[in-house]
LUMPAVO-397442 format. One record per residue (C-alpha): z, y, x; residue number from 1. Coordinates in steps of 0.5 Angstrom, whole numbers, plus 500, padded with zeros to 3 digits. Layout:
N
REC     z     y     x   resi
REC     Z     Y     X    NUM
...
This chain:
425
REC     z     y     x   resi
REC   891   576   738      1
REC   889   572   744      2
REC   891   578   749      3
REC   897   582   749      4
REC   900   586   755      5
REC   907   587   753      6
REC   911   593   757      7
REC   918   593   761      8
REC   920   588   757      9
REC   927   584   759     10
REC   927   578   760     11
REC   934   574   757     12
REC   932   567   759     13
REC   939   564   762     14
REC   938   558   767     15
REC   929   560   768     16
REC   926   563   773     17
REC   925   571   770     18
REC   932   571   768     19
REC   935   578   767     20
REC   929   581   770     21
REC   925   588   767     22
REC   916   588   768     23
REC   911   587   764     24
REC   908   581   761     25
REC   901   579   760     26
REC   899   573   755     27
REC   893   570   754     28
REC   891   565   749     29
REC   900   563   750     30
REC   899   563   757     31
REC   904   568   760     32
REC   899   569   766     33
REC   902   574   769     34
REC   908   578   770     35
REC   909   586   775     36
REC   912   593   774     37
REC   904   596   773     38
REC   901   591   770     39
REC   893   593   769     40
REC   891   594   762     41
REC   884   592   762     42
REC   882   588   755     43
REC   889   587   753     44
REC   893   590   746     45
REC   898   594   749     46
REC   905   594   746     47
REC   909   599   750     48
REC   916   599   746     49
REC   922   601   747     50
REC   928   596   749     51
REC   924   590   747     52
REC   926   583   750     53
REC   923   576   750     54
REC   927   570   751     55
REC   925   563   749     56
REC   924   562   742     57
REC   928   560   738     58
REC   930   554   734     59
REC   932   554   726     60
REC   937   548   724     61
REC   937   550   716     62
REC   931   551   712     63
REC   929   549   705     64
REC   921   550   703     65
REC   921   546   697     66
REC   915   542   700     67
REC   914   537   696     68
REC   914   539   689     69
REC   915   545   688     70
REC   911   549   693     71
REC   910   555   688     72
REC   917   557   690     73
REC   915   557   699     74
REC   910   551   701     75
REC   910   548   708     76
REC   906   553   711     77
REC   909   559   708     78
REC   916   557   710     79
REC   912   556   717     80
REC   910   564   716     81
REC   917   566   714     82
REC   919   563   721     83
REC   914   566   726     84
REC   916   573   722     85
REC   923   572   724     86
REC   921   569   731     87
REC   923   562   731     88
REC   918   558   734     89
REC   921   551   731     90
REC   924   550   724     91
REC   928   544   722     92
REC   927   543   715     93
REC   931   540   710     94
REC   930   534   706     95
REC   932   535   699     96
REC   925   536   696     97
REC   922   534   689     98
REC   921   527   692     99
REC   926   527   697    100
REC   924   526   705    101
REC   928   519   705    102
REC   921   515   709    103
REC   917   515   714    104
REC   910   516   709    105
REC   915   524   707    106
REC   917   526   714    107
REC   909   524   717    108
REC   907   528   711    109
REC   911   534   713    110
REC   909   534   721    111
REC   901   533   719    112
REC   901   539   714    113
REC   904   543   719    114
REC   900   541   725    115
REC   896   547   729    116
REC   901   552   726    117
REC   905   556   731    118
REC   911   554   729    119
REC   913   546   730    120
REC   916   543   724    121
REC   922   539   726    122
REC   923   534   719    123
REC   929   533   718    124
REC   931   526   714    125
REC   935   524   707    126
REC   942   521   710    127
REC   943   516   704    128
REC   936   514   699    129
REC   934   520   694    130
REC   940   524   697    131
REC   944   520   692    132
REC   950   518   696    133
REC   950   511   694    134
REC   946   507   699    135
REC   943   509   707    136
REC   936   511   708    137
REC   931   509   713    138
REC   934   513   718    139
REC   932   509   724    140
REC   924   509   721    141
REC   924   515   719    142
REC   927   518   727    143
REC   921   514   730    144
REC   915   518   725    145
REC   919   524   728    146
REC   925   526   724    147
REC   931   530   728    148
REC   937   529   724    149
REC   939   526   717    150
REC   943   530   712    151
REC   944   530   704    152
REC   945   537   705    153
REC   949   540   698    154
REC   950   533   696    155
REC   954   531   702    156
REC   956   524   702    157
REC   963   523   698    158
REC   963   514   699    159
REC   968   515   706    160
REC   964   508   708    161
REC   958   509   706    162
REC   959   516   712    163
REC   962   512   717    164
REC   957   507   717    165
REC   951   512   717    166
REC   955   514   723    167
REC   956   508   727    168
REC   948   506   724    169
REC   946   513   728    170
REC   950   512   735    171
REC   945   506   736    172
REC   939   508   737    173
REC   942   516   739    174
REC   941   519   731    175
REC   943   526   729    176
REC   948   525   723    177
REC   948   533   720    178
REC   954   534   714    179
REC   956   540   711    180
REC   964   540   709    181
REC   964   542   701    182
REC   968   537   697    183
REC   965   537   690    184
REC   971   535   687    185
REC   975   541   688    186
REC   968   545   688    187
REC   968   544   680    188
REC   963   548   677    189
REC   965   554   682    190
REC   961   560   683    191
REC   964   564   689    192
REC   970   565   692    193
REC   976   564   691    194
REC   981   569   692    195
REC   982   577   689    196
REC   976   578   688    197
REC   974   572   683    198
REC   980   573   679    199
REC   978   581   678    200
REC   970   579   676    201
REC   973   573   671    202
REC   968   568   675    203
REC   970   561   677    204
REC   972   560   684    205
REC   972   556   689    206
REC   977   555   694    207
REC   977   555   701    208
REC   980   548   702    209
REC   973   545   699    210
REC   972   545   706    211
REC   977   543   711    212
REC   979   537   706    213
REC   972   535   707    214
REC   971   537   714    215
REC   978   533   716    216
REC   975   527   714    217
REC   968   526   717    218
REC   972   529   724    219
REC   977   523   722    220
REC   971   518   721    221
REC   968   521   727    222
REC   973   519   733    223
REC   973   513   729    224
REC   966   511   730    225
REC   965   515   736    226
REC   958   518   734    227
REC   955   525   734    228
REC   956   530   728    229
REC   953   536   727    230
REC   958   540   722    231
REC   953   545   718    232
REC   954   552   714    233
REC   962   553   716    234
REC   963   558   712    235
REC   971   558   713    236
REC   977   560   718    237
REC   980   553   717    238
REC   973   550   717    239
REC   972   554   725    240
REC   980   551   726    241
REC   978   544   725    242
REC   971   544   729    243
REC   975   548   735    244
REC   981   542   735    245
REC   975   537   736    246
REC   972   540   741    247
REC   978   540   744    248
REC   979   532   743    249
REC   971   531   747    250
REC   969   529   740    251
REC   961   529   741    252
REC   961   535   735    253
REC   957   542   734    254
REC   957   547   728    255
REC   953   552   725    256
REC   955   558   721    257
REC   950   562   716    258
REC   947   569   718    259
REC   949   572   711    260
REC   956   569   713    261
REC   957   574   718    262
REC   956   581   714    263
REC   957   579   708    264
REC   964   579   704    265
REC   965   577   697    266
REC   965   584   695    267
REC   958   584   695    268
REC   960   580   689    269
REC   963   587   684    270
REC   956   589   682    271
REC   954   581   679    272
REC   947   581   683    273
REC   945   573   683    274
REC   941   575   690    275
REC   949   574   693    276
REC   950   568   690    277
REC   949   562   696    278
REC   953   555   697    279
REC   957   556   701    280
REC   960   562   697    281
REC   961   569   701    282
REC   968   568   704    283
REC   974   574   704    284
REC   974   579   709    285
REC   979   574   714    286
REC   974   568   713    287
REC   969   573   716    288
REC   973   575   722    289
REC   973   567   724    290
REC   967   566   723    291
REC   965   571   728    292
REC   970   569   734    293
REC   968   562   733    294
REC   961   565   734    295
REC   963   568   740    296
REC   967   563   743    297
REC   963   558   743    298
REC   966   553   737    299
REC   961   554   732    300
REC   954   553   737    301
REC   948   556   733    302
REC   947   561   728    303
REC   942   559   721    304
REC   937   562   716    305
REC   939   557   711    306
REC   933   560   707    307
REC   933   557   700    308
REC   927   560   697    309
REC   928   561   688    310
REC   923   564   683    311
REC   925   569   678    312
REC   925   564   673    313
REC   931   561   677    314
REC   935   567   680    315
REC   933   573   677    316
REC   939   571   670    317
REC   946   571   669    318
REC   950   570   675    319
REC   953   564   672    320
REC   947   561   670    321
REC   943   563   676    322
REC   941   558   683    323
REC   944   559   690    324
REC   941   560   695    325
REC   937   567   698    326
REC   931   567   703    327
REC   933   568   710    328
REC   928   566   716    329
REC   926   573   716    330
REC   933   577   716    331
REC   937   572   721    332
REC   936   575   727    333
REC   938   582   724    334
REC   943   580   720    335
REC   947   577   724    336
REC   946   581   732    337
REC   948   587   726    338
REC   955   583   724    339
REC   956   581   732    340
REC   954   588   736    341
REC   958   590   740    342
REC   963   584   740    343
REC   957   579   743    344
REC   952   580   748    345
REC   945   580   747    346
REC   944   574   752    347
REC   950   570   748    348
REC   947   572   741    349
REC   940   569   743    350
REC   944   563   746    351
REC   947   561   739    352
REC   939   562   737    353
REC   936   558   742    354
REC   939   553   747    355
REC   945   552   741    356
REC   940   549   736    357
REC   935   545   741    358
REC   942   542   745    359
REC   943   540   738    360
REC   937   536   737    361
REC   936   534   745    362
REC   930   539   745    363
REC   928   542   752    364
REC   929   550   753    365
REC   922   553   754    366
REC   923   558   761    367
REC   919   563   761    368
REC   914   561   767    369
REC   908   565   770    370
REC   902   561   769    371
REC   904   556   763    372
REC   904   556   756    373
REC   908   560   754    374
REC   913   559   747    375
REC   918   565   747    376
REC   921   570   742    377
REC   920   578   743    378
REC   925   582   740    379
REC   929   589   740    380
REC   936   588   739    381
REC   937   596   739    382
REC   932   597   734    383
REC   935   600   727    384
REC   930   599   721    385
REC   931   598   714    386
REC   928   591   711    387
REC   924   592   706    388
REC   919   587   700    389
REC   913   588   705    390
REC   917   585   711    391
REC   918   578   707    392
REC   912   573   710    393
REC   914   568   705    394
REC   912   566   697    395
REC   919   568   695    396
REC   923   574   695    397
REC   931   573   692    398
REC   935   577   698    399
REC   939   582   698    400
REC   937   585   704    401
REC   931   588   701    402
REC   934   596   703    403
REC   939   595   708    404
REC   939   598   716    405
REC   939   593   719    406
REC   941   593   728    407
REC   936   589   732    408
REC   929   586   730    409
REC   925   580   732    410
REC   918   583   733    411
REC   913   577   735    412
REC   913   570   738    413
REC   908   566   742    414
REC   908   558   742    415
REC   902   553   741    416
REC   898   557   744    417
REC   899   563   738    418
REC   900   570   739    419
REC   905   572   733    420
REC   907   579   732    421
REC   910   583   725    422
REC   904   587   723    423
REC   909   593   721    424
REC   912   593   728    425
């Protein structure tokens, strides 16, 4: 689709030239090449919808595509398809592969795969080597082959020394250091939530406090080193507090919190169904109350798919037996402007998409301007629709999404001079 003329859109791009105004747009070949009230059809595919939006594109700063080793369950390109359905226009992909992006050969293999796709791979390194935790990678090779962060993802790193010094290691060359807060010691062989609801379903729980027990310490190290953190995935009240106190301090700290956390109560859980099965676990109702301030206040900065594609052959078993991790990309966007309308504008929900996650990796915002390839998102933040198996662009379909009314739908993304747009719009 090289020629789109898009009617009425509004425009919610904070800070660029078109912001807050309603016209239409004409791309050509991703080039926004013209903008009016009643602009002339011509040659142009019409999109003429009620309530559709455009803003910059998005970022996302956590997906897992299982590239390399185990494609059958989402390889690098389809995870980038799974992205362009859920309207980001870049994607940062995690490092805990089969083998594990500890190098600089893993991170130039994923950014040559991906070339000429419409979304930009954003390769994200392992902190320590084989994401083992017991030795330091090559994270200043691997940050000048193009890797924008470092993190061992579900095996945060336990060694404090081994975490402070990756911080300090990064200060100096401008490394982005990414940890999500679970202490593994106090996790066990928890399978979700601690609190009512586990004890009611006979499941090991998790305790809230696996998090801000860890969270307290990378912040502590933190300060000492006087580095960047990007705290990944909070999922907890206590969590959102600690990240609010550090931000008060001046510490050069972000956080992000997963779409599904938003909507999604460990009540869920009643019917045993592994779809709901994620690490971090579905919180209590409370917890989800915080998580939504510290979205809205500003304390967390960005919201994540944390796409974790699994086959049936290891999702689709007892709950106690089955992997974490559901799909994402597709649904982020949906899941949570349902969870936040009504206490958050469309701006400052698109705010922790867009300028959030690109702050985070020190990435310019892509103002939409007349006359210049365009890399923007297209949107309904009204729009009520179910998500349905078809709607998945990926090799994976473990969500529990599929059959629920979603509020609000990205509808296509434009960026390296591609024009994406959902089939079943």
């Amino acid at each position: 689709m090289k020629n789109l003329l898009l009617r009425q859109v509004t425009i919610t791009d904070p800070g660029g030239p078109l912001h807050n105004a309603v016209m239409d747009l004409h791309v050509v070949a991703g080039r926004l090449a013209e903008v009016g009230a009643k602009l002339p059809k011509g040659d142009a595919t019409v999109v003429d919808m009620e309530g559709l939006h455009a803003s910059p594109g998005w970022v996302d700063l956590r997906a897992h595509f299982r590239d390399p080793g185990e494609e059958y369950k989402e390889d690098l390109l389809s995870g980038l398809d799974a992205a362009a359905a859920g309207g980001f226009t870049g994607v940062a992909v995690l490092p805990g592969t089969k083998p594990p992006v500890d190098q600089r050969a893993t991170v130039e293999y994923l950014l040559r795969k991906g070339q000429g796709h419409a979304v930009r791979v954003l390769p994200l390194g392992a902190l320590t080597k084989g994401g083992k935790g017991q030795q330091l990678a090559e994270l200043y090779d691997m940050q000048q082959a193009g890797a924008v962060g470092f993190t061992d993802d579900l095996s945060p790193v336990h060694n404090s020394r081994l975490m402070l010094l990756a911080l300090q290691y990064a200060r100096n060359f401008g490394g982005l250091v990414m940890a999500m807060p679970q202490d593994p010691d106090v996790i066990v062989e928890g399978q979700m939530h601690e609190g009512v609801t586990s004890t009611r379903l006979g499941l090991r729980g998790i305790p809230a406090m696996a998090e801000p027990i860890r969270l307290a310490r990378d912040l502590q190290l933190l300060e000492y080193s006087g580095s960047r953190l990007h705290v990944e995935a909070v999922s907890t009240a206590e969590g959102v507090a600690l990240v609010r106190q550090a931000k008060a301090k001046k510490l050069r700290v972000t956080a992000s919190v997963c779409a599904h956390h938003l909507l999604l109560d460990d009540g869920v859980l009643r019917g045993f169904d592994s779809h709901y099965k994620v690490m971090p676990p579905l919180r209590s109702p409370e917890h989800i109350e915080a998580l939504r301030e510290g979205v809205k206040d500003g304390t967390i900065d960005c919201i994540v798919s944390d796409h974790r594609p699994e086959d049936v052959e290891h999702k689709k078993l007892e709950f106690g037996q089955a992997a974490f991790g559901i799909i994402g990309l597709e649904t982020a966007f949906a899941v949570a402007n349902t969870a936040l309308q009504g206490r958050m504008t469309v701006r400052r929900i698109v705010e922790r998409f867009c300028h959030g996650p690109r702050a985070v990796l020190g990435l310019d915002v892509p103002h939409l301007v007349v006359g210049e390839m365009a890399e923007a998102t297209f949107f309904a933040p009204g729009h009520q629709w179910m998500f349905a198996a078809s709607d998945i662009a990926g090799r994976s379909h473990n969500t529990p999404f599929i059959g629920y009314r979603l509020t609000g739908k990205p509808m296509g993304m434009v960026a390296n001079g591609q024009v994406r747009w959902n089939s079943r719009n």
